[in-house]
N, C-alpha and C positions, 0 to 999 in steps of 0.2 A: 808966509805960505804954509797951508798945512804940509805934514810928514805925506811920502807918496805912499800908498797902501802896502802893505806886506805880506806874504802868505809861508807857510811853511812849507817847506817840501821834506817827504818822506825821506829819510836817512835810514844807512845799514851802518852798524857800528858792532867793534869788537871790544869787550873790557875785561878785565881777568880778577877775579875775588881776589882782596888783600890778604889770604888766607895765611901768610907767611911773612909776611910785609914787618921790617923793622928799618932800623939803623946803623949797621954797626960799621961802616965804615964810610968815607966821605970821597967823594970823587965830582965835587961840585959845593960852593959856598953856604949853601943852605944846610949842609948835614953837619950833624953835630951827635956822634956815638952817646958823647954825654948823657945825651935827650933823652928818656925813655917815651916811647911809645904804646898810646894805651890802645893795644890790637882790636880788643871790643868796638871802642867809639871807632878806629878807623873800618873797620867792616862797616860798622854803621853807616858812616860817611858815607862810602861809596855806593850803598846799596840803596840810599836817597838820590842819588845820582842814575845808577841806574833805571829807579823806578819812574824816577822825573823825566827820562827819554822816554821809556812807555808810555808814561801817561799822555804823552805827547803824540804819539800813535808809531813813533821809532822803533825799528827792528835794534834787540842788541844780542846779540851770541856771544858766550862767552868760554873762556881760554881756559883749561882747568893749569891753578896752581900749582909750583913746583918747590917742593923744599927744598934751601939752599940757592934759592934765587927772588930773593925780598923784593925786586925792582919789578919783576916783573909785570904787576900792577899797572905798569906805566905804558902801556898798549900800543900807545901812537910812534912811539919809538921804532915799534918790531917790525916795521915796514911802510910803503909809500903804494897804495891802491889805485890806479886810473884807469880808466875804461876796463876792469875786469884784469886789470897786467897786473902785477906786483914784484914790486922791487926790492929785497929783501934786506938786513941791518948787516952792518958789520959795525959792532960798537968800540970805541975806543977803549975803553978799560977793560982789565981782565976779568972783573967780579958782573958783570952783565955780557961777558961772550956767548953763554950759553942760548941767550934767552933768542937769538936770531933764528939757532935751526928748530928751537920750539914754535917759532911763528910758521916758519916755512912748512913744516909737518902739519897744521894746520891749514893751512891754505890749500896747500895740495890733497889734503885727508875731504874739503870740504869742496872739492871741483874747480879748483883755478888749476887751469891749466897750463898759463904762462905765467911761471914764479921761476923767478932769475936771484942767483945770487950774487950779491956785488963786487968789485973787484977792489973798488976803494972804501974807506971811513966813509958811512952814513949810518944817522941814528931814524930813520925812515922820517915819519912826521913831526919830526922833534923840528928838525931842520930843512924840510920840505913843507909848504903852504901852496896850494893846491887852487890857481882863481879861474876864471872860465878863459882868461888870455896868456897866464905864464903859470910857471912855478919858480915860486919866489924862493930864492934857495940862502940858507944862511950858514956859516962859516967865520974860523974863528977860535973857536974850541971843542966841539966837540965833531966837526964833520969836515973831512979830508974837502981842498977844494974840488979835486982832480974829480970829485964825485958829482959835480954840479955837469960838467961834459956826458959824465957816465948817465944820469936821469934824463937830459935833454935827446939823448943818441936812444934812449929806449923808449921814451915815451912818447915822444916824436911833440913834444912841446916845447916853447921856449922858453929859456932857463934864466931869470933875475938872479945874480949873486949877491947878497946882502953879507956888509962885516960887520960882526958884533963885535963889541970892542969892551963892554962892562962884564966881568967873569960873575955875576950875580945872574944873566940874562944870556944862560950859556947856549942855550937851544934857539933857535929865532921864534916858538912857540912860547916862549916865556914874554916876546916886547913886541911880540905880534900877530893880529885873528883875524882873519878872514868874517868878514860880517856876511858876502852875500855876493856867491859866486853865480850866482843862476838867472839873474837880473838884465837890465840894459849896458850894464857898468858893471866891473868888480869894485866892490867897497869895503876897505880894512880901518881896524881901528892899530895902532902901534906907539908906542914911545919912542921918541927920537934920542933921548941919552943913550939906546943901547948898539949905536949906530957909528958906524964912522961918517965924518962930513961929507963924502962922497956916498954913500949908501944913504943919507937922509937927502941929498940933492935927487938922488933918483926915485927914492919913494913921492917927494915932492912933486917930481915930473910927472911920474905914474899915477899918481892916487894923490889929484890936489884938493878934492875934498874929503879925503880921511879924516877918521875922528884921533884925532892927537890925545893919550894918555897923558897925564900929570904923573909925576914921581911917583909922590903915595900910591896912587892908584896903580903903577907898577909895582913896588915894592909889595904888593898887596896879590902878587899874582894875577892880576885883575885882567891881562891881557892873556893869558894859561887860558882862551875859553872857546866855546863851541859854538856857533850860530847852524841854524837850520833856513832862514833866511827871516826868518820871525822871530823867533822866542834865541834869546841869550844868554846861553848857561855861563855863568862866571861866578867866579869865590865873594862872597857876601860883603868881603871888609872893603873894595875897591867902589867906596860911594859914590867916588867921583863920577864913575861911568854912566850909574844910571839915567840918570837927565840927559845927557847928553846923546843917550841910545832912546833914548821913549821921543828925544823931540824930532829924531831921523826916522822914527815910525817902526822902531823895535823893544820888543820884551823882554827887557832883562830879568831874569831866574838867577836871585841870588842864593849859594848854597854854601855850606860850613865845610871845609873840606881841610882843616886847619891840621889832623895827625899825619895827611898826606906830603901836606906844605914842611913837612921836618924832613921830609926827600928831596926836597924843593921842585914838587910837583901837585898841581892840581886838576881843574875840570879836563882840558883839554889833553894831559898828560894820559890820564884816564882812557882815552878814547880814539880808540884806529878807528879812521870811516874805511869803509867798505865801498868803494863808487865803482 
């Protein structure tokens, strides 16, 4: 059977220039201080990422840089966007505490006028996945669970709790992407190693035809990515994916995003939606 047709719908997106963006300390598998970072190519990066949601006809507005806060690059983290609400970070480590009330100052500076701050551990989008029937909530290591009740009570949506269980796949946005929440169906793609056996039985139930990621193509960041309901931004090394996304009737946009990947974040890290 041919792929069913696909269209893109317009996206609002927030992403913040790597203007400061390094490594010097590790608070997840991926960082390695050792590593130097060459800041040029990661501007670079990003601002091909940028441009590629433009050209796609996507709003992006973006978050001016702060010295002394490298991560903050990482957009999707600073909060959880639904119908105009936002739910604000409280992040687990101290070297990213700041970067919560710089989202909030933001949001409120830019006309949302219900921004709530949390009560519990949440890294906003990192561990929040956003589909038109739940929010699929992940836990484990970086997001208290007690924060899954706390999104469900405010957003008035029901709440999936997923355990991550691999410390490489610490965000649920690193082993799992929302392909196409706008449709007849929600449809994801995810890797089941980053799963407990009872969190992969449920995704199972929910999404029985999900596109199932292979290793590589996680290790590769490859599930770190952004769909518009068409066009699919993901990191370039995750080959696997592409055939598999062109034969379900989506464009995969692969892009090089590899000095970001030494924070152990890519496409999707990059990028708060705004809904």
């Amino acid at each position: 059977m041919p792929p069913p047709p696909r269209s893109a719908t317009a996206r609002r997106y927030l992403m913040c220039p790597p203007a400061h963006f390094r490594v010097t300390y590790s608070i997840n598998p991926w960082m390695d201080p050792a590593k130097p970072v060459d800041l040029r190519l990661a501007v670079a990066q990003w601002e091909d990422l940028r441009d590629r949601y433009r050209s796609f006809g996507h709003t992006v507005e973006e978050l001016e840089p702060l010295p002394g806060l490298p991560d903050m690059v990482f957009t999707a983290n600073g909060a959880t966007v639904v119908d105009g609400r936002v739910l604000g970070a409280r992040f687990a480590h101290a070297e990213r505490t700041a970067e919560a009330a710089v989202h909030a100052e933001w949001f409120r500076a830019h006309g949302y006028r219900d921004v709530r701050e949390p009560e519990h551990i949440n890294e906003g989008e990192g561990d929040f996945a956003v589909t038109s029937s739940w929010l699929l909530a992940g836990r484990g290591f970086r997001s208290s669970p007690l924060s899954h009740a706390e999104v469900q009570e405010y957003f008035g949506r029901p709440v999936i709790g997923l355990d991550l269980v691999d410390p490489r796949y610490y965000h649920l946005d690193t082993a799992l992407c929302v392909l196409d929440a706008d449709g007849d169906g929600d449809e994801i793609m995810y890797y089941p190693g980053a799963f407990s056996p009872g969190s992969r039985a449920v995704l199972e139930r929910l999404f029985p035809d999900a596109l199932i990621a292979a290793e590589a193509d996680a290790e590769a960041l490859g599930l770190n990515a952004v769909s518009d309901g068409l066009h699919v931004v993901l990191p370039q090394a995750a080959v696997g994916l592409f055939g598999p996304l062109r034969e379900r009737g989506f464009e995969p946009v692969g892009l090089d995003l590899g000095e970001l990947l030494k924070s152990g974040g890519s496409v999707k890290c990059c990028t708060q939606e705004l809904r």
